[in-house]
CHARMM-style PDB file with segment names, atoms N, HN, CA, C and O in Angstrom:
ATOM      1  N   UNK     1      64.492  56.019  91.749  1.00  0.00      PROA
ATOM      2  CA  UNK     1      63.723  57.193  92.078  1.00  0.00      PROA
ATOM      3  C   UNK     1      64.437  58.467  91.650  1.00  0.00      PROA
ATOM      4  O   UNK     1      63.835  59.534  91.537  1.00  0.00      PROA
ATOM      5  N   UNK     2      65.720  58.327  91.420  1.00  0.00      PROA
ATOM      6  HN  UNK     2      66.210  57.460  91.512  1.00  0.00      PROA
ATOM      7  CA  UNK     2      66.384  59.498  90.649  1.00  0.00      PROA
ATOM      8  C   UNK     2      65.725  60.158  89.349  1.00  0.00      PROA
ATOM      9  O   UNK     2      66.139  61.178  88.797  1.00  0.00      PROA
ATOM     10  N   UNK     3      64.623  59.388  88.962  1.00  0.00      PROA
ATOM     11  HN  UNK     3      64.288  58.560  89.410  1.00  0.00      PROA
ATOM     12  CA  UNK     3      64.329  60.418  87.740  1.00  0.00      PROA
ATOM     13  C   UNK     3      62.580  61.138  88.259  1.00  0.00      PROA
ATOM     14  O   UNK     3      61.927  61.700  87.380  1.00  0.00      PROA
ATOM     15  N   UNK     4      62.161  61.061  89.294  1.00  0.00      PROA
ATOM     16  HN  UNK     4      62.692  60.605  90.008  1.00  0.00      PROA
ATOM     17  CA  UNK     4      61.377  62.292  90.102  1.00  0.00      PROA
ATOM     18  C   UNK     4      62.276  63.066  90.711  1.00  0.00      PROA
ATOM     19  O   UNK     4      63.205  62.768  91.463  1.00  0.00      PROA
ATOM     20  N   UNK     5      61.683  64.684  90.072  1.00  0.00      PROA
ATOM     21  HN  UNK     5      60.929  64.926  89.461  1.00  0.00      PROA
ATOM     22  CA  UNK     5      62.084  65.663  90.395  1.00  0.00      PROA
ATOM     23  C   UNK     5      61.306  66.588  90.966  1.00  0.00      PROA
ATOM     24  O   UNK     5      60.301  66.609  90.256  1.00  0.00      PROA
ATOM     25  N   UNK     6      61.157  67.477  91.954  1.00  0.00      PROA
ATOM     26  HN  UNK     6      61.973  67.459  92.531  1.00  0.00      PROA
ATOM     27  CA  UNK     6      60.003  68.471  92.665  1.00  0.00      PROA
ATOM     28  C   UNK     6      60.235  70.169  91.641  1.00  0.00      PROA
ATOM     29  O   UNK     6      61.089  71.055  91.599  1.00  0.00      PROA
ATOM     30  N   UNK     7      59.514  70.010  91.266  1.00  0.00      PROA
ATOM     31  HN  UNK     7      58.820  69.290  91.300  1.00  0.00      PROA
ATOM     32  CA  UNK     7      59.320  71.570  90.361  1.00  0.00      PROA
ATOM     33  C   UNK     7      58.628  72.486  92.149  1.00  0.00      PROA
ATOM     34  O   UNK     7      57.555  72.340  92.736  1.00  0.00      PROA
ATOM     35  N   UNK     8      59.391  73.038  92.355  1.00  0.00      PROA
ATOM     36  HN  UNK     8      60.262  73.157  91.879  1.00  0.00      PROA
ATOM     37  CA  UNK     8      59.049  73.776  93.832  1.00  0.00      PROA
ATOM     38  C   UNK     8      58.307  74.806  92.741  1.00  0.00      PROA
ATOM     39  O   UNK     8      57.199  75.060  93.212  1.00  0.00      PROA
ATOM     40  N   UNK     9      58.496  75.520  91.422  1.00  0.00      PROA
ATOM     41  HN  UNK     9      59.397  75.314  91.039  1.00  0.00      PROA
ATOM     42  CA  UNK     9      57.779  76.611  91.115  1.00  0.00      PROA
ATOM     43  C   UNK     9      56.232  76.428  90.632  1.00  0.00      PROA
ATOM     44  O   UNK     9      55.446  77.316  90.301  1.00  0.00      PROA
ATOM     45  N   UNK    10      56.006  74.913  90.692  1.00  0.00      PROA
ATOM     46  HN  UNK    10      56.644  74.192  90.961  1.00  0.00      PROA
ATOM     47  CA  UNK    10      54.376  74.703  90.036  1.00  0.00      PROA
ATOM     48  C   UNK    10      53.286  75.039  91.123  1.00  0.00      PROA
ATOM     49  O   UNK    10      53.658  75.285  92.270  1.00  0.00      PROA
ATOM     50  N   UNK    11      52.516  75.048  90.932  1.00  0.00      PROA
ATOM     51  HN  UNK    11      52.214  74.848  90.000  1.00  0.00      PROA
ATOM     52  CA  UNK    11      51.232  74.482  91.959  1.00  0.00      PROA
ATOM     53  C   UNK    11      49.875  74.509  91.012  1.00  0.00      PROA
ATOM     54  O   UNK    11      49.559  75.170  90.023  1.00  0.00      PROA
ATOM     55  N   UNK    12      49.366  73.699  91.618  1.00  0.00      PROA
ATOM     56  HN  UNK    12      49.623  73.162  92.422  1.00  0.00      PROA
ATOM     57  CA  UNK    12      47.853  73.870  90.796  1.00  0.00      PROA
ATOM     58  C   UNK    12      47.213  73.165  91.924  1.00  0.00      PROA
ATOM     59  O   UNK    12      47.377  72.142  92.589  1.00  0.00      PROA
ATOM     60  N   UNK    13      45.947  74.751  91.795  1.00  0.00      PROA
ATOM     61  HN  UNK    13      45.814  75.582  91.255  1.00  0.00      PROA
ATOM     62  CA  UNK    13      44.451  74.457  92.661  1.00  0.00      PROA
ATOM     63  C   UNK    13      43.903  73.502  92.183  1.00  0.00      PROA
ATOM     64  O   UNK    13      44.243  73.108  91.067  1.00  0.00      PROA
ATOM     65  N   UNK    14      43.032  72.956  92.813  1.00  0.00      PROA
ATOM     66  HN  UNK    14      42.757  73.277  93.719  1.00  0.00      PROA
ATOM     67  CA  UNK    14      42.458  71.685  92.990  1.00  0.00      PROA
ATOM     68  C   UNK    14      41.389  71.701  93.888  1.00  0.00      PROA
ATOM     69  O   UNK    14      41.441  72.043  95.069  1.00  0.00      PROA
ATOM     70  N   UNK    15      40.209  71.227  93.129  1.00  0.00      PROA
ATOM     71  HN  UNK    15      40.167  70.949  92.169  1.00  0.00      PROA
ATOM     72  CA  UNK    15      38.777  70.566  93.748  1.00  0.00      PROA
ATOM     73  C   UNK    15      39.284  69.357  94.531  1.00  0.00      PROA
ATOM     74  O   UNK    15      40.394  68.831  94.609  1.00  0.00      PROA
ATOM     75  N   UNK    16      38.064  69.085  95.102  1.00  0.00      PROA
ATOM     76  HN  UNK    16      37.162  69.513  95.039  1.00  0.00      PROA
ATOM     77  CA  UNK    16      38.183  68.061  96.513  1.00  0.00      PROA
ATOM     78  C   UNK    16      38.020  67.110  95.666  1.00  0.00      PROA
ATOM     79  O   UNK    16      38.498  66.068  96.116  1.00  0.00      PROA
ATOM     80  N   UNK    17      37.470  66.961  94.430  1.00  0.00      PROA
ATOM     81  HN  UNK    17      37.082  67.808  94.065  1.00  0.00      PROA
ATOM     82  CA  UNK    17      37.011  66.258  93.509  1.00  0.00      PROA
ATOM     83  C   UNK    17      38.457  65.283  92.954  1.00  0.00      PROA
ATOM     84  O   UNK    17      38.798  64.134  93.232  1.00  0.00      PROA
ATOM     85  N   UNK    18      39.138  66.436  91.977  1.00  0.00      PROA
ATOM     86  HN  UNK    18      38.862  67.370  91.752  1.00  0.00      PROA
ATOM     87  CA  UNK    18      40.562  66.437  91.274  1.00  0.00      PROA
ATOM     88  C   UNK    18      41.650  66.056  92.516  1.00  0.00      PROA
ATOM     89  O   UNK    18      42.546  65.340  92.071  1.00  0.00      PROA
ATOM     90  N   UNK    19      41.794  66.336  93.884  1.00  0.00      PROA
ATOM     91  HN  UNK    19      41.065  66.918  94.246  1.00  0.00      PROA
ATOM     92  CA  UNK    19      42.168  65.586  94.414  1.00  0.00      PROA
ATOM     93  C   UNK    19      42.394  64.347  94.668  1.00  0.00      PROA
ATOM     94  O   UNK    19      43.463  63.746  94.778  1.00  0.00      PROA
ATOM     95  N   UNK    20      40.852  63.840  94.793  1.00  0.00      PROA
ATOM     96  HN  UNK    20      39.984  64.328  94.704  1.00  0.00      PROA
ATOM     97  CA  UNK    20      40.252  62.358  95.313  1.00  0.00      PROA
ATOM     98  C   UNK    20      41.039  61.656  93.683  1.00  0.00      PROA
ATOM     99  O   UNK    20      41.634  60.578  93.680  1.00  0.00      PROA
ATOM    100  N   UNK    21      40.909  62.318  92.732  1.00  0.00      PROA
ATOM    101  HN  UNK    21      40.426  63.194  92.735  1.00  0.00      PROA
ATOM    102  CA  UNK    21      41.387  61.448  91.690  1.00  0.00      PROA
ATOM    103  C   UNK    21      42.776  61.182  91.385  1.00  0.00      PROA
ATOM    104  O   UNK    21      43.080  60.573  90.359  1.00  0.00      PROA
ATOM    105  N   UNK    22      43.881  61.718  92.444  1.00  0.00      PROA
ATOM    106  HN  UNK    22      43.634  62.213  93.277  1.00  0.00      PROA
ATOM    107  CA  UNK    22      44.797  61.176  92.614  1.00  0.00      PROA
ATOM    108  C   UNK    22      45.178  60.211  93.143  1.00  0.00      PROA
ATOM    109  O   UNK    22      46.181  59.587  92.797  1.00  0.00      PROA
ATOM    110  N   UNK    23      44.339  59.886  94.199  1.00  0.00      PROA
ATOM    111  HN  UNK    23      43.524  60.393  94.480  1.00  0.00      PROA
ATOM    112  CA  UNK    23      43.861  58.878  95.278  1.00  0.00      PROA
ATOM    113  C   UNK    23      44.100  57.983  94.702  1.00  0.00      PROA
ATOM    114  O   UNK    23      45.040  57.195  94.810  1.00  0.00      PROA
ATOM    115  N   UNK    24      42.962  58.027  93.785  1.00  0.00      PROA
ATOM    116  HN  UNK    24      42.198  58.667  93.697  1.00  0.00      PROA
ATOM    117  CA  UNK    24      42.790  56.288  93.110  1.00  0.00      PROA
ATOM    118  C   UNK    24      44.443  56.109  92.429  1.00  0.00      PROA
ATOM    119  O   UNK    24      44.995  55.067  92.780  1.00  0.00      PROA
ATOM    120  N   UNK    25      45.185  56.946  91.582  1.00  0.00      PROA
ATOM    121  HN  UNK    25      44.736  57.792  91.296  1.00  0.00      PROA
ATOM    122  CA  UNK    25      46.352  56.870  91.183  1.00  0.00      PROA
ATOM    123  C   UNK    25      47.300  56.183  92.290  1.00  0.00      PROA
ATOM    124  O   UNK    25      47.902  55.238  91.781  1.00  0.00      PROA
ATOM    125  N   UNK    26      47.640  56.385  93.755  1.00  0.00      PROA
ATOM    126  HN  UNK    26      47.151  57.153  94.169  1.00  0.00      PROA
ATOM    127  CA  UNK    26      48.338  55.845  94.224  1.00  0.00      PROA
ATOM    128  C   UNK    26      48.043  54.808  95.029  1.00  0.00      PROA
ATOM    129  O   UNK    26      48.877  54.290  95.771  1.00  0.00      PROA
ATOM    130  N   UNK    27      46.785  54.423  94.931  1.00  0.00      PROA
ATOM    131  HN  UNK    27      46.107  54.843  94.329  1.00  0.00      PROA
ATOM    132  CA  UNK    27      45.888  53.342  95.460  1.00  0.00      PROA
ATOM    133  C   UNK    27      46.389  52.402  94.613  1.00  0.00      PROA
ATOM    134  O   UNK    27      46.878  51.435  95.196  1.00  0.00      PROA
ATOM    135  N   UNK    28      46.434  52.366  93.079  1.00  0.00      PROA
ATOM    136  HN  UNK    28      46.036  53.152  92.605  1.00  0.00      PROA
ATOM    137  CA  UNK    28      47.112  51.517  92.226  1.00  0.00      PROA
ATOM    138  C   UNK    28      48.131  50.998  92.151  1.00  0.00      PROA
ATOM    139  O   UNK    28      48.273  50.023  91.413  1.00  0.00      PROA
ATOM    140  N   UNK    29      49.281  51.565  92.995  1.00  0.00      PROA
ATOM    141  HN  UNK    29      49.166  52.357  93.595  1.00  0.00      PROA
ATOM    142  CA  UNK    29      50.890  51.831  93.086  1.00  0.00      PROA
ATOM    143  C   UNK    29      50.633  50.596  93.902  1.00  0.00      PROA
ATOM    144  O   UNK    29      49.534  50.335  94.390  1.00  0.00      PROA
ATOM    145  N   UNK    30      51.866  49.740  94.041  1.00  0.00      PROA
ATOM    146  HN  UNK    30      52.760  49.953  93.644  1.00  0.00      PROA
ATOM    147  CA  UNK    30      52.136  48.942  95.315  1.00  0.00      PROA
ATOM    148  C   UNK    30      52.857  49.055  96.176  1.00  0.00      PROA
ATOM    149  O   UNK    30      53.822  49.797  95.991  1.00  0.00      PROA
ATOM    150  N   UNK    31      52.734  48.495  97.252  1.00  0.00      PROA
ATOM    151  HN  UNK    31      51.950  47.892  97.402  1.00  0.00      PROA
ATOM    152  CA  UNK    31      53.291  49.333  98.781  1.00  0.00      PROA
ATOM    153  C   UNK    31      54.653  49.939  98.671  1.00  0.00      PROA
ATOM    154  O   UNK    31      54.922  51.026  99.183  1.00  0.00      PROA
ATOM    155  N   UNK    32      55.829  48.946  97.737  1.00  0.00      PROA
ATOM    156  HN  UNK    32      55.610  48.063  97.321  1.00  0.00      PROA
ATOM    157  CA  UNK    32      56.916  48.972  97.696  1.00  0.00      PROA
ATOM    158  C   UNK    32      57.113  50.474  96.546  1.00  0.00      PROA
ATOM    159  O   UNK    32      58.070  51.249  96.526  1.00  0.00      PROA
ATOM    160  N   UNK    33      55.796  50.511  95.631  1.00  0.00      PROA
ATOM    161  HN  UNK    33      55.019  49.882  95.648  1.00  0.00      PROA
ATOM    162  CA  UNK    33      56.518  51.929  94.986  1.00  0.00      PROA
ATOM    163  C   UNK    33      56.005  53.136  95.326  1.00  0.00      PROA
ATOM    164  O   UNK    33      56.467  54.134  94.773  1.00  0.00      PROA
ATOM    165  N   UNK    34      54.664  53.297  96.571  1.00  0.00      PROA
ATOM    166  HN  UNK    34      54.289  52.487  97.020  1.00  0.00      PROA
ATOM    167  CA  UNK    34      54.632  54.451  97.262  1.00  0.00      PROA
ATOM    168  C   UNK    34      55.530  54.604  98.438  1.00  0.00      PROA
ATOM    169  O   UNK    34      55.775  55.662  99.018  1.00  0.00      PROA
ATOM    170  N   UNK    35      56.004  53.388  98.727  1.00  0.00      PROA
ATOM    171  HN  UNK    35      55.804  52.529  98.255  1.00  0.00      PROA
ATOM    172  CA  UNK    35      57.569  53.866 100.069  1.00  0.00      PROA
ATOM    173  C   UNK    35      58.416  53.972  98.995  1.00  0.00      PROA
ATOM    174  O   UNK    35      59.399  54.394  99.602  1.00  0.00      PROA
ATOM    175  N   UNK    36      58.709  53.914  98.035  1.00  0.00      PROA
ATOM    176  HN  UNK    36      57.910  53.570  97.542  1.00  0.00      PROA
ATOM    177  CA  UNK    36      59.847  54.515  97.279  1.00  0.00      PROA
ATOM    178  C   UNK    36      59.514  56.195  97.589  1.00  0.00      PROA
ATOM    179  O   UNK    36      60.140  56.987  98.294  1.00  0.00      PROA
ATOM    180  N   UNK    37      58.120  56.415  96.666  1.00  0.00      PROA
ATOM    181  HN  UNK    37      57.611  55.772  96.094  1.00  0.00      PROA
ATOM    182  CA  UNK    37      57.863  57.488  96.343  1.00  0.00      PROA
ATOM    183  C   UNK    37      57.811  58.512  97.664  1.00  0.00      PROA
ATOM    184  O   UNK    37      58.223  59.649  97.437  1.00  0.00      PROA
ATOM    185  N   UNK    38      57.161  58.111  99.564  1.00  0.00      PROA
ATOM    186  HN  UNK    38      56.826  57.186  99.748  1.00  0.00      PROA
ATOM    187  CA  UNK    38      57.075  58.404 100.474  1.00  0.00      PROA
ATOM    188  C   UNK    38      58.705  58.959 100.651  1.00  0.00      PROA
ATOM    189  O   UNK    38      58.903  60.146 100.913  1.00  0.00      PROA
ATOM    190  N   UNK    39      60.030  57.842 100.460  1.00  0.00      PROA
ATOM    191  HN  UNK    39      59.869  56.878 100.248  1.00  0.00      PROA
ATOM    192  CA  UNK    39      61.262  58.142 100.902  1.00  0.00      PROA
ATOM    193  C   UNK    39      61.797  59.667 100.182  1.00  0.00      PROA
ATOM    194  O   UNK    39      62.466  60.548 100.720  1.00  0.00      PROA
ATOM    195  N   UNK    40      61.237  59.620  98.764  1.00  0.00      PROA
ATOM    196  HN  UNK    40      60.693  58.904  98.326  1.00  0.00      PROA
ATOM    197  CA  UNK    40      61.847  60.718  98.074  1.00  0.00      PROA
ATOM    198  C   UNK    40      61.394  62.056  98.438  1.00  0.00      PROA
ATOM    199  O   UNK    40      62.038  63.104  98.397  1.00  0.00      PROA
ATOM    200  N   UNK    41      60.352  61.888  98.751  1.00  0.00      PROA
ATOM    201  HN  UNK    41      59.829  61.036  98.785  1.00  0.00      PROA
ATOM    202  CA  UNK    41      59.210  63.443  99.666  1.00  0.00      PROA
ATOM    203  C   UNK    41      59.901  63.380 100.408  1.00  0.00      PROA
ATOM    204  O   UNK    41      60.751  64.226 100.130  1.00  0.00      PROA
ATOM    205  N   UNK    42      60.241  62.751 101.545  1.00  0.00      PROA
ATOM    206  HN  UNK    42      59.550  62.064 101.771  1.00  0.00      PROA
ATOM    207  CA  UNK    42      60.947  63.060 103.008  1.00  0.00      PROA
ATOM    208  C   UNK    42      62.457  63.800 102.375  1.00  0.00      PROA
ATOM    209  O   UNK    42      62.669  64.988 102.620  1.00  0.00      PROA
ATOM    210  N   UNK    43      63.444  62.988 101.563  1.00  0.00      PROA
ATOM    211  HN  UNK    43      63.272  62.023 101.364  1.00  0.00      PROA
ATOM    212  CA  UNK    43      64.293  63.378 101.192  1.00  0.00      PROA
ATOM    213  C   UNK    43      64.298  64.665 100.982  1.00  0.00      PROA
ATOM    214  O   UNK    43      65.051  65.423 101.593  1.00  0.00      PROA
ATOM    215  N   UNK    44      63.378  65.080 100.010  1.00  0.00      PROA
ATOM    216  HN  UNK    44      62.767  64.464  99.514  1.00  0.00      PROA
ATOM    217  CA  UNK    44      63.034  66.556  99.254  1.00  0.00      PROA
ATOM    218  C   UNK    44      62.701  67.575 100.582  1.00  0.00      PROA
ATOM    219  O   UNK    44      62.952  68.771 100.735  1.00  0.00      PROA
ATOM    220  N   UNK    45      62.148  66.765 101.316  1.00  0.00      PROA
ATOM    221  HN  UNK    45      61.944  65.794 101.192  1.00  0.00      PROA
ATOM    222  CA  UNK    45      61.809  67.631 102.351  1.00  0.00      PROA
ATOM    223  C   UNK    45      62.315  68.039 103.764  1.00  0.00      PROA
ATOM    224  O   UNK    45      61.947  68.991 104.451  1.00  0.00      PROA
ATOM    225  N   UNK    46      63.259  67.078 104.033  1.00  0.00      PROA
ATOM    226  HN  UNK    46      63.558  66.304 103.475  1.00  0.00      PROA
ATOM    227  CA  UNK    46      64.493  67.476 105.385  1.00  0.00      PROA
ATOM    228  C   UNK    46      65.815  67.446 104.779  1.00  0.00      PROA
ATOM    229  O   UNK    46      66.798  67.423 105.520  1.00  0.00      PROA
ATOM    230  N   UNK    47      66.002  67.442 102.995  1.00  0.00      PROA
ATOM    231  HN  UNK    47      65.204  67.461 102.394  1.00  0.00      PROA
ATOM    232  CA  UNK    47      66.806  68.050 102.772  1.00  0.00      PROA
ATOM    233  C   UNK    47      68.345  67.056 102.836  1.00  0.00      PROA
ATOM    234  O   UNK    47      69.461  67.572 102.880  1.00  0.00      PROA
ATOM    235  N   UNK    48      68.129  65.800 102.830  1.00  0.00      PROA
ATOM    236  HN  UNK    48      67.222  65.381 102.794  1.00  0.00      PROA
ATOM    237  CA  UNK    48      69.235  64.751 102.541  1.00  0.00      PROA
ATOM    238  C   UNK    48      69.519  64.116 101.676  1.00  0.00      PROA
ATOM    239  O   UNK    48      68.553  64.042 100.916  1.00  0.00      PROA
ATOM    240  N   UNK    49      70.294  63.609 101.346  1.00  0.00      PROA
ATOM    241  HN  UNK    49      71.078  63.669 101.963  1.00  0.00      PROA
ATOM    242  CA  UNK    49      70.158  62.425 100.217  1.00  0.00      PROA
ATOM    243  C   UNK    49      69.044  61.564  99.967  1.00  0.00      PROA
ATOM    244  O   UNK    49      68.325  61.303 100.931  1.00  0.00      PROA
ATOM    245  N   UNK    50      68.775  61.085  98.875  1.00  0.00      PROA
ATOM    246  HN  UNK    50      69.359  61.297  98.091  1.00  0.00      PROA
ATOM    247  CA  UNK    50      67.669  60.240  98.982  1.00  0.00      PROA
ATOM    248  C   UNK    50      68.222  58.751  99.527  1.00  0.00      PROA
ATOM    249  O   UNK    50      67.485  58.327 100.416  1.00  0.00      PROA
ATOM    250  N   UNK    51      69.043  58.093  99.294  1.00  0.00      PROA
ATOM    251  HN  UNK    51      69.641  58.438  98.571  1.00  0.00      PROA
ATOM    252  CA  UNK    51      69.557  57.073  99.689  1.00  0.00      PROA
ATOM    253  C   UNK    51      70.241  56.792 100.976  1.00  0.00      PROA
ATOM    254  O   UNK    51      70.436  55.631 101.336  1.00  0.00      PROA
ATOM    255  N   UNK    52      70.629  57.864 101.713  1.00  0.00      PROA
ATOM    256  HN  UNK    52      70.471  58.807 101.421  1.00  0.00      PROA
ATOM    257  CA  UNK    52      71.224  58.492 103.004  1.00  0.00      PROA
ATOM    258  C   UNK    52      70.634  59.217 104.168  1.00  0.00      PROA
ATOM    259  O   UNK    52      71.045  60.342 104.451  1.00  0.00      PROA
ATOM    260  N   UNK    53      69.829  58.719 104.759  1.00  0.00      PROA
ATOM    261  HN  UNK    53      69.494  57.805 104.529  1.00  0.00      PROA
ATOM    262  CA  UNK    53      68.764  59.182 105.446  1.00  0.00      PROA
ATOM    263  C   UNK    53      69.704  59.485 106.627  1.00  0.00      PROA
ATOM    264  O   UNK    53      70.817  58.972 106.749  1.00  0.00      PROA
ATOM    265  N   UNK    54      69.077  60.496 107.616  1.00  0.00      PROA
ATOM    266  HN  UNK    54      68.173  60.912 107.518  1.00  0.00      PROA
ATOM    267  CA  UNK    54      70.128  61.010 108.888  1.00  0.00      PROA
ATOM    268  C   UNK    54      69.845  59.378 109.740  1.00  0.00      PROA
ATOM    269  O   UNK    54      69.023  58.499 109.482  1.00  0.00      PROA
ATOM    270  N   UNK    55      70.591  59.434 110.499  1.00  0.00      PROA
ATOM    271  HN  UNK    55      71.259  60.149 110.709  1.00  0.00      PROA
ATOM    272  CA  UNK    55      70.721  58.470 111.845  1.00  0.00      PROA
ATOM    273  C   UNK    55      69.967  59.130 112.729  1.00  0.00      PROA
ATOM    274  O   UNK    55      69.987  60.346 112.919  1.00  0.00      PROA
ATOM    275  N   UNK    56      69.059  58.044 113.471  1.00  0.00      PROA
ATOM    276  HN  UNK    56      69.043  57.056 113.316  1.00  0.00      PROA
ATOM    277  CA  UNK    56      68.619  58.764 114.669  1.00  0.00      PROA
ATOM    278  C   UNK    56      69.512  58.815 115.649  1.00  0.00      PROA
ATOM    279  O   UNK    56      70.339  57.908 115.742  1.00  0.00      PROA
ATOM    280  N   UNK    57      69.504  59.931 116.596  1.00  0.00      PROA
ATOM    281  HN  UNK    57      68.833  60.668 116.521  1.00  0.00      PROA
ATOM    282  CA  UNK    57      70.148  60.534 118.058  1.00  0.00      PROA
ATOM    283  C   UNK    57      69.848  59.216 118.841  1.00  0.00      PROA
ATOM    284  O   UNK    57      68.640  59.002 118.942  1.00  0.00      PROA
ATOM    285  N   UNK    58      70.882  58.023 119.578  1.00  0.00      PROA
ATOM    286  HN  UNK    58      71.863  58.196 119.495  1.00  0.00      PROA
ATOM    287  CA  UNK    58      70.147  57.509 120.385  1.00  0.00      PROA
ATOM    288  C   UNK    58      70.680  57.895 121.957  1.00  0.00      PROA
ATOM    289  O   UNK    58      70.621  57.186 122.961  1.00  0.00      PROA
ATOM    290  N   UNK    59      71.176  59.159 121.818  1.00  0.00      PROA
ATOM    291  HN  UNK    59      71.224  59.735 121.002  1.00  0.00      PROA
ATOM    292  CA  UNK    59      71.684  59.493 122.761  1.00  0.00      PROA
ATOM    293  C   UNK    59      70.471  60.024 123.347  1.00  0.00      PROA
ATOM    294  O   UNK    59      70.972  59.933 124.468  1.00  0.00      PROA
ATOM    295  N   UNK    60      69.454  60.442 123.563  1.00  0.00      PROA
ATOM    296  HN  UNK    60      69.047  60.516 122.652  1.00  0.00      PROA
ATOM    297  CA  UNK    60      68.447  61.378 123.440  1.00  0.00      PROA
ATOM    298  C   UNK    60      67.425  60.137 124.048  1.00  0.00      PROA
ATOM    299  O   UNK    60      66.351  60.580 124.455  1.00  0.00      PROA
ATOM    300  N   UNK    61      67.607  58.546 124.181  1.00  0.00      PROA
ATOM    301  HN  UNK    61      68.479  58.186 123.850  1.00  0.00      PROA
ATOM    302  CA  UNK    61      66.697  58.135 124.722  1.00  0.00      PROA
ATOM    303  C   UNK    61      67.340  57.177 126.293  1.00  0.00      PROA
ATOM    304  O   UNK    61      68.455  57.496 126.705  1.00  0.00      PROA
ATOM    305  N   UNK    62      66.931  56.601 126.680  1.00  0.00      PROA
ATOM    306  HN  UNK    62      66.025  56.343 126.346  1.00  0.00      PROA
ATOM    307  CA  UNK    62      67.365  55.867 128.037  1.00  0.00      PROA
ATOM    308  C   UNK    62      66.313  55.087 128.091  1.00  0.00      PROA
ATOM    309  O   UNK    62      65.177  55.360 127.702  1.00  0.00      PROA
ATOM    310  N   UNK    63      66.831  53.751 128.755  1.00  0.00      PROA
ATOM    311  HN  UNK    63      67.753  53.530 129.071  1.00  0.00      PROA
ATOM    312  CA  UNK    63      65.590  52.887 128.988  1.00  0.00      PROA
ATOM    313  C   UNK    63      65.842  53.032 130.846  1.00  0.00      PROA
ATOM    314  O   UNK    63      66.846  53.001 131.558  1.00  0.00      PROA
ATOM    315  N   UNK    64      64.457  53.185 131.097  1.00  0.00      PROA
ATOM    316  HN  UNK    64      63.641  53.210 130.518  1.00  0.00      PROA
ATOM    317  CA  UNK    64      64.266  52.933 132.593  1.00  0.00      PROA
ATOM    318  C   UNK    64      63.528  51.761 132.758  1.00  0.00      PROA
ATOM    319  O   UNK    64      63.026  51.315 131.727  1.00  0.00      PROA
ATOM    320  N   UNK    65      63.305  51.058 133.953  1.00  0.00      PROA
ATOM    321  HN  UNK    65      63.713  51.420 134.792  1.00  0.00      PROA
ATOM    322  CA  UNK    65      62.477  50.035 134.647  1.00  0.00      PROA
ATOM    323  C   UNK    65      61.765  50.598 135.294  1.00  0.00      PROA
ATOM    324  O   UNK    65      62.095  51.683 135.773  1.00  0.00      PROA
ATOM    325  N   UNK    66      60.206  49.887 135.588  1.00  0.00      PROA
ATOM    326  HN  UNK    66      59.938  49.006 135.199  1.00  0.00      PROA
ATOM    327  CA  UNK    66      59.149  51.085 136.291  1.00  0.00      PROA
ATOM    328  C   UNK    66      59.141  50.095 138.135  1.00  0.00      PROA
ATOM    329  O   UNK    66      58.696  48.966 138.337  1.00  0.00      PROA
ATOM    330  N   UNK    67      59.718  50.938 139.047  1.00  0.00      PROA
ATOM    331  HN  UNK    67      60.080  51.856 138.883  1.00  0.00      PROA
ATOM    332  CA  UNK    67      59.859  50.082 140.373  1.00  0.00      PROA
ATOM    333  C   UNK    67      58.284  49.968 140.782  1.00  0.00      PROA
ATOM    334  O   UNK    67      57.378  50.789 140.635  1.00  0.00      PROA
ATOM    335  N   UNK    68      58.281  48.686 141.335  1.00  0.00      PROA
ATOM    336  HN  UNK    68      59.017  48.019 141.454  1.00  0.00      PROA
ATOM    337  CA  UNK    68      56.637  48.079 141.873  1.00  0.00      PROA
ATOM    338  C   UNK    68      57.088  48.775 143.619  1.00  0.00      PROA
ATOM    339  OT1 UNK    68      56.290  48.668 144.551  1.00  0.00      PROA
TER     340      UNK     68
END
């Protein structure tokens, strides 16, 4: 996945139309190369490595028992 790169300076408007026709583009992909492609957005987007994802906090959860 190292050779997708995010051009942050592009954008292009888009019909609901020209949208939907991307659709079918990753409808084609198989599961394993839109979670590639899903991991590299997240990457790009909280800003980590792509291969190095943060650890979750498990300090932050506790298991309780619910008393009858």
């Amino acid at each position: 996945m190292s050779d997708f790169r995010l051009d942050r300076t592009a954008f292009k408007a888009q019909t609901a139309k020209e949208a939907a026709d991307q659709t079918a583009y990753y409808k084609q992909l198989t599961w394993q190369e839109r979670l590639r492609i899903a991991n590299y957005l997240n990457s790009v987007a909280y800003n980590y490595p792509e291969n190095n994802p943060p650890r979750m906090d498990k300090t932050v959860f506790s298991i309780r028992t619910i008393e009858k």
